[in-house]
N, C-alpha and C positions, 0 to 999 in steps of 0.2 A: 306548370310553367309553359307560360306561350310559345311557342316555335315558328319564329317569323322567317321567312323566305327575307337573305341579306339581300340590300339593294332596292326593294320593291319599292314602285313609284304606289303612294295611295289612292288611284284613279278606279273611275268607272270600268275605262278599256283594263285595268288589270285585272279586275273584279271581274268582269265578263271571262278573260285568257284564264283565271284560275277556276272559276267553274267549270269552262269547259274540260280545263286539263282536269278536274276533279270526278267527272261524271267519265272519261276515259280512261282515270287509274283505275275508278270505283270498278268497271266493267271488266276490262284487264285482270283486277284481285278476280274476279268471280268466275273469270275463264281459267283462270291459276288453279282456283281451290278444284274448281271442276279435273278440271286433269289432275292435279296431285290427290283426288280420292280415287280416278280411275286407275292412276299407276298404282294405290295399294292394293286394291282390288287386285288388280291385274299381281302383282308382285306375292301377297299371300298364297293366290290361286296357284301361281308356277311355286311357290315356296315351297307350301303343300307337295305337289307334285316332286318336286325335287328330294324331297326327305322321305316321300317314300320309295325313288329310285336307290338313293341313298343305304336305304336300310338293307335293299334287296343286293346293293352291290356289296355292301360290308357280309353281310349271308353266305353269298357267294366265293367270296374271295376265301372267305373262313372256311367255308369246304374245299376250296378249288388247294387250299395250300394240306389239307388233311390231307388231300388226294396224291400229292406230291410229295407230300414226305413218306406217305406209303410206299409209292412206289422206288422214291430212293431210298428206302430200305429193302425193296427189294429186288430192284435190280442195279443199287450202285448209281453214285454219280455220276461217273464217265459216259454209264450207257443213257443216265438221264441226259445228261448235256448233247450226247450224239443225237439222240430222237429231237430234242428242243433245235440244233443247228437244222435236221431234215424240213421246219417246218416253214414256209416259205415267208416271207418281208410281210408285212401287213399294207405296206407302200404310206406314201404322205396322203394326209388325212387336209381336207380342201376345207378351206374356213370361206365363211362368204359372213357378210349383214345383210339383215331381215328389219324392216319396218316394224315395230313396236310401238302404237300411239303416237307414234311421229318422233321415235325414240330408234337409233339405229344401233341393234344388236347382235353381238358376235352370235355366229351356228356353226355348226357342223353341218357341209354342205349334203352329203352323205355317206351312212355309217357303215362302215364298210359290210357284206355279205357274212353271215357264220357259216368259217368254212365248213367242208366234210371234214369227218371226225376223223380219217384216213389220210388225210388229205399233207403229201411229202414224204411219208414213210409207208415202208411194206408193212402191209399190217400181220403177215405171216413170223417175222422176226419179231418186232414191236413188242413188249410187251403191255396186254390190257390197260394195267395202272399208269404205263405212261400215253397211252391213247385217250385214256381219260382224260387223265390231268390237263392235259393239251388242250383237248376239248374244251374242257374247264376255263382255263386262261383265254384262251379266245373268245370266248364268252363275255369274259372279264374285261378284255379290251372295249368290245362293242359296249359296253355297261359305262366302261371309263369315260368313253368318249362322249357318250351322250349326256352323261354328267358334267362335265367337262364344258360342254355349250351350255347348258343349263345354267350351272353357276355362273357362266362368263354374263349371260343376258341379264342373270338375276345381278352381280353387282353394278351392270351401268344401270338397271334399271333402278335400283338403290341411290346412286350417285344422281342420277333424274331426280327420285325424290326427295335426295337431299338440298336439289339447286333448287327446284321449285316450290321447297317450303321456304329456304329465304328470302326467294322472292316475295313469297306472301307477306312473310314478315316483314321485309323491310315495307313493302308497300302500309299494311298495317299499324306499324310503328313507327314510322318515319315520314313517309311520302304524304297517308293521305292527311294523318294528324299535322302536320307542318301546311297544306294546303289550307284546309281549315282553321288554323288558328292565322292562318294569312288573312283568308277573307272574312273574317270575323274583325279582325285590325281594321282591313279597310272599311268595314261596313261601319264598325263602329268611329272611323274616322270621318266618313263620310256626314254619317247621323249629325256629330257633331258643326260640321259646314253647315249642314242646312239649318240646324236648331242657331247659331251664331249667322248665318242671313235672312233666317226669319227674325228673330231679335231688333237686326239692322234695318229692314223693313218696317216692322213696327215704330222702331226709335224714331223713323225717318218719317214715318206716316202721321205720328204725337208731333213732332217737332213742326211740322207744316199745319196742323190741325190748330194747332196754337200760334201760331204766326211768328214762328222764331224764323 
């Protein structure tokens, strides 16, 4: 089914205004596709990346909580909870955005320092399993965080390549097919002018030719 651009005058000057506008959608789709294969690229690559931070934090967390129930088995929650209070704030965590293909994405501006394994409590009282564990979790934290930017960049960059495959789409579905079945009407409009005042000229060339 044709899809005519409503209103269209069927002239030359429109014919000319839809080609041009044709050859600049046409261009437009192909800077689109262009970038929406670079943002997958670019989005599997950190995807990658991500899943195997991922794996290593789920690892992690899995021992870092063994470590912790060891040691509140052995020295008691209260004294757990005491060493966990001795350990200091980790303070607020600074978000900034970063340029991404022309894509601006949350980060983690930086990941905080891993402290000393000592570090708020005497390590003379302490005991080991909870110096560990601590350790552990701190660990964990810097792990979270940078996971944490990770996924933040990866779902705008996601939401990027969801907006600019509609845009292809509609370009491709709608825009440029609707251009073209326009200047196909007019062309085919036109054709018919010239075929009906060539006719007229002939008619007119016979009728003088015979002396009407």
């Amino acid at each position: 089914m044709a899809r005519i651009i409503p209103g269209i005058r069927p002239s030359r000057i429109e014919l000319l205004k839809l080609r041009r506008q044709e050859e600049i959608a046409r261009k437009g789709r192909d800077l689109l596709e262009e970038k929406l294969n670079a943002m997958l690229l670019e989005f599997f690559r950190r995807f990658s990346v991500y899943q195997a931070h991922r794996e290593a934090f789920e690892r992690e967390i899995a021992e870092a909580y063994e470590v912790l129930l060891d040691a509140e088995m052995a020295v008691g929650r209260p004294a757990l909870w005491e060493t966990a209070y001795a350990i200091p704030d980790a303070g607020e965590v600074a978000m900034e955005e970063r340029s991404l293909l022309g894509i601006r994405v949350p980060a983690v501006a930086a990941l905080p320092e891993e402290p000393a394994e000592l570090q708020g409590y005497c390590p003379l009282s302490t005991p080991p399993l909870s110096v560990i564990a601590a350790a552990r979790f701190a660990r964990i934290l810097r792990l979270l965080l940078q996971l944490a930017g990770e996924e933040g960049a990866l779902r705008v960059l996601e939401q990027a390549i969801t907006a600019t495959r509609r845009k292809v789409n509609a370009l491709d579905l709608i825009l440029l097919p609707r251009l073209r079945d326009t200047m196909q009407y007019i062309e085919e409009y036109l054709e018919e002018l010239e075929r009906e005042d060539l006719y007229r000229r002939k008619l007119t060339k016979a009728k003088r030719g015979e002396g009407w």
